[in-house]
C-alpha positions in Angstrom: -240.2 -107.3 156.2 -237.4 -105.5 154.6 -238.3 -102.7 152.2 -237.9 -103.5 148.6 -236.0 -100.9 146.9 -236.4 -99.5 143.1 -233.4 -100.3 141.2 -234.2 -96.0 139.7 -235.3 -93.2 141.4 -238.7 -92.2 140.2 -239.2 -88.6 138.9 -241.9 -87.0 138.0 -242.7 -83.5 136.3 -246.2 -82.8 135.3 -248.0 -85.6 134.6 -244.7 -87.5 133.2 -242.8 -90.0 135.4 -239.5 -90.8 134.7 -236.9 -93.7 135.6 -233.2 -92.2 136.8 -230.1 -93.9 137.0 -226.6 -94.2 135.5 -225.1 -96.8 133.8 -221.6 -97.4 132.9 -222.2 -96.3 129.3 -223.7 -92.8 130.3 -221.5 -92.5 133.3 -218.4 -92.5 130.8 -220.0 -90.1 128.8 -220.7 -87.7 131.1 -217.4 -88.1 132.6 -216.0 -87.2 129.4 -218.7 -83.9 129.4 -217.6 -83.2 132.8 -213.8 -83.3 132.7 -214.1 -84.9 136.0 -215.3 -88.3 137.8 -218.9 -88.0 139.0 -218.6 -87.7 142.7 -216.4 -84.9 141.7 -218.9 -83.1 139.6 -221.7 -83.5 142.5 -219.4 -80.2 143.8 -221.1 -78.2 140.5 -224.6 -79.5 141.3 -225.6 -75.7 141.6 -224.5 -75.2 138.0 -227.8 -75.9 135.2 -225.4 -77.0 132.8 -223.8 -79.5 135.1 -227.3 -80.4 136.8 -228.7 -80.8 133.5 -225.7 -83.1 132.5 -226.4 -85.4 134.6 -230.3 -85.6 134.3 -229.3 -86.5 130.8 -227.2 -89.6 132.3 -230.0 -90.4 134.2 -232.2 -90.7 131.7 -230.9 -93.0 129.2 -231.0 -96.5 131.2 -234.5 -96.2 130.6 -235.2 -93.5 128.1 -231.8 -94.0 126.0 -231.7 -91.8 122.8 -233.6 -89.4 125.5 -231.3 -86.3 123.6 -229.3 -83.4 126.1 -231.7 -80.8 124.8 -234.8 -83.3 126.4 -233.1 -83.2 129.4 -233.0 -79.4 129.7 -236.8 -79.0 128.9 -237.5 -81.5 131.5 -235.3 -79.6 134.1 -237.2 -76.1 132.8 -240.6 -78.5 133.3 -239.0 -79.4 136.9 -239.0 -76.1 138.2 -241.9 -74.1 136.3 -243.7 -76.9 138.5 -242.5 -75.4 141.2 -239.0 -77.2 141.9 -235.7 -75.5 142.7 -232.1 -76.6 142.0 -231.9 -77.8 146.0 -234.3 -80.7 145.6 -232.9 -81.3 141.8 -229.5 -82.1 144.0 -230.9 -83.9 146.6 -233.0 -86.1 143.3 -229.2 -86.9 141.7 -227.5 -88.0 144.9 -230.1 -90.2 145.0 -229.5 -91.4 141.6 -226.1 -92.0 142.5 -226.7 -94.1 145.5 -229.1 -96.3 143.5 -226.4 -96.1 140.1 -223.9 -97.6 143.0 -221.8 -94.5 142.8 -222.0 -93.2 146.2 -223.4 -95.1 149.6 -226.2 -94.1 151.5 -224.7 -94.0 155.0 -221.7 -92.0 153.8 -224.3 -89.1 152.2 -226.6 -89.6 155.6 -224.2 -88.8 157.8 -222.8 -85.8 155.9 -226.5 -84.6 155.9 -227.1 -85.0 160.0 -223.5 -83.4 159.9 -224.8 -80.2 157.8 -228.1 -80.1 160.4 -225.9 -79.8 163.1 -224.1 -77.1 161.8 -226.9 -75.4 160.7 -228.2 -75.4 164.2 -225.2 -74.2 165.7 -225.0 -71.1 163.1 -228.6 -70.6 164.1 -228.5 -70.2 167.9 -227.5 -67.1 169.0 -224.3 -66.8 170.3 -224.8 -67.0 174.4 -223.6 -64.1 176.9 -221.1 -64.4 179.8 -222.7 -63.9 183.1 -221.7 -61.5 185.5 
């Protein structure tokens, strides 16, 4: 039986559980906000402003008049929770696989790329027999 998939990514803070993805109407406007398209803006997902940004996009398919200053109390709820800004990334690229902005094999095999490189930085470097 093939998994059925949400057509959102479900995020919760606290006791609240919210419905993420972008539409064309908020992709625009956060396009416009960014200065850039936004596969381009994933690059400044370390930024709050930008991360923020785009939480706000998320939010209005389901949430709409959900207002930028919501979004950055639900991001300050995110992480007084115990969430960091890693995660928060990982929780957008997802909502721009299911928003049909990015596919999933493309982002899975950059990841299992990453993990290899990680595990080549951390093995130590081997010495030359004599």
């Amino acid at each position: 039986m093939e998994e059925m998939k949400l057509p959102y990514v479900p995020f919760t803070v606290g006791d609240e559980e919210y419905k993420l993805k972008i539409n064309a109407r908020s992709a625009i406007e956060l396009e416009k906000k960014l200065g850039v398209s936004l596969v381009e803006g994933m690059r400044d997902f370390d930024k709050i402003g930008t991360a923020t940004a785009y939480l706000w996009a998320s939010l209005q398919a389901y949430n709409a008049g959900v207002k930028e200053s919501d979004a950055i109390e639900i991001y300050d709820d995110y992480i007084s929770a115990g969430g960091d800004i890693s995660d928060f990334a990982d929780v957008l690229t997802e909502v721009l696989i299911v928003s049909g902005f990015l596919k999933r094999s493309v982002i899975e095999e950059l990841r299992a790329q990453t993990e290899a490189i990680k595990r080549i930085v951390a093995s130590p470097p081997k010495t030359p027999r004599s």
